[in-house]
C-alpha positions as CSV (number, residue, x, y, z in Angstrom):
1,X,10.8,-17.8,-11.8
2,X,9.4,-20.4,-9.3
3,X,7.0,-19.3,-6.6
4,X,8.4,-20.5,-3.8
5,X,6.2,-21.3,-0.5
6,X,8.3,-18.8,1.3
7,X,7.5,-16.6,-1.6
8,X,3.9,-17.1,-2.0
9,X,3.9,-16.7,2.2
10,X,5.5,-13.1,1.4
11,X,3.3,-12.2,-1.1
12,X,0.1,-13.4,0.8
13,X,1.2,-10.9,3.6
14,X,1.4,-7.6,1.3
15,X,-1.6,-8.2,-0.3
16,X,-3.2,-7.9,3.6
17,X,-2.3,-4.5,3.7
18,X,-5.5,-2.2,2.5
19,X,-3.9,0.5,0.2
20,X,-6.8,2.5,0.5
21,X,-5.5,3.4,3.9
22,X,-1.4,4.1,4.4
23,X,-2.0,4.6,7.8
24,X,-3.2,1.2,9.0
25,X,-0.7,-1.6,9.6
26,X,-0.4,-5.1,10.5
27,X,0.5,-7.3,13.4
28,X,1.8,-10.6,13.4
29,X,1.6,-11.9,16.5
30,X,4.0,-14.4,18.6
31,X,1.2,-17.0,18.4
32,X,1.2,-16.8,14.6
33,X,1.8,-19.7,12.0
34,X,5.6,-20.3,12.1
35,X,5.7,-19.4,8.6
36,X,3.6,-16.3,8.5
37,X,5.9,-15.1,11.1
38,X,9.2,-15.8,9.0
39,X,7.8,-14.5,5.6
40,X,6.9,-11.3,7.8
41,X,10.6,-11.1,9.2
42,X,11.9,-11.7,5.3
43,X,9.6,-8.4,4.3
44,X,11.4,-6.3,7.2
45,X,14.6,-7.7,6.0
46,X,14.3,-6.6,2.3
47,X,12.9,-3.5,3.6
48,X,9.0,-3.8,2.5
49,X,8.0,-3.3,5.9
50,X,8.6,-1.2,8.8
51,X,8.7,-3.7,11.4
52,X,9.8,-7.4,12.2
53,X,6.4,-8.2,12.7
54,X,4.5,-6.5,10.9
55,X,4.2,-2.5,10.7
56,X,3.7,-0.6,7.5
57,X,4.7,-0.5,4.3
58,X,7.9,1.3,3.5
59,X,7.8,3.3,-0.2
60,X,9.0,0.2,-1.6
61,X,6.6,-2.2,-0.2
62,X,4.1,0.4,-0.9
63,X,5.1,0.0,-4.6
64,X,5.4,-3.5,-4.6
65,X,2.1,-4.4,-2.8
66,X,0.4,-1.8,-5.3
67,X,1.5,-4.4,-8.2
68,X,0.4,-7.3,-6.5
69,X,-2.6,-6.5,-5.7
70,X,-3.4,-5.0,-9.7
71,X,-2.1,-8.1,-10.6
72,X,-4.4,-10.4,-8.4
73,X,-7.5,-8.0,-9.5
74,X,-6.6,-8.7,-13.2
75,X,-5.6,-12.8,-12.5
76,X,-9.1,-13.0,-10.3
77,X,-11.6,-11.8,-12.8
78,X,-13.5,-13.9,-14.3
């Protein structure tokens, strides 16, 4: 598999999202990057995220952010 930039984009969003705390979102604003904006709108549409722009995580984002982000703690150490 190829990480795309779209890809990458996506993945840089979930890890945004502090696990230690399911009810705190996100908000992407208008004024965003252009492609911040559109990975956030491809999370809503694979239904990671509750909203277009931002929201929380759905059950399955939960479980997908939970893997990236044990994956970045094990790819980040030292």
């Amino acid at each position: 598999m190829i990480f795309t930039p779209d890809l990458v984009a996506e993945l840089e969003i979930l890890a945004r999202y502090d696990l230690s705390t399911l009810g705190e979102g996100i908000k992407v604003h208008k004024t965003a990057d252009p492609s911040v904006i559109a990975a956030t709108q491809r999370l809503f549409d694979k239904g990671l995220i509750s909203l277009s722009d931002g929201g929380y995580l759905t059950s399955l984002g939960l479980s997908v952010a939970e893997h990236l982000q044990t994956m970045l703690t094990i790819m980040n150490k030292d």
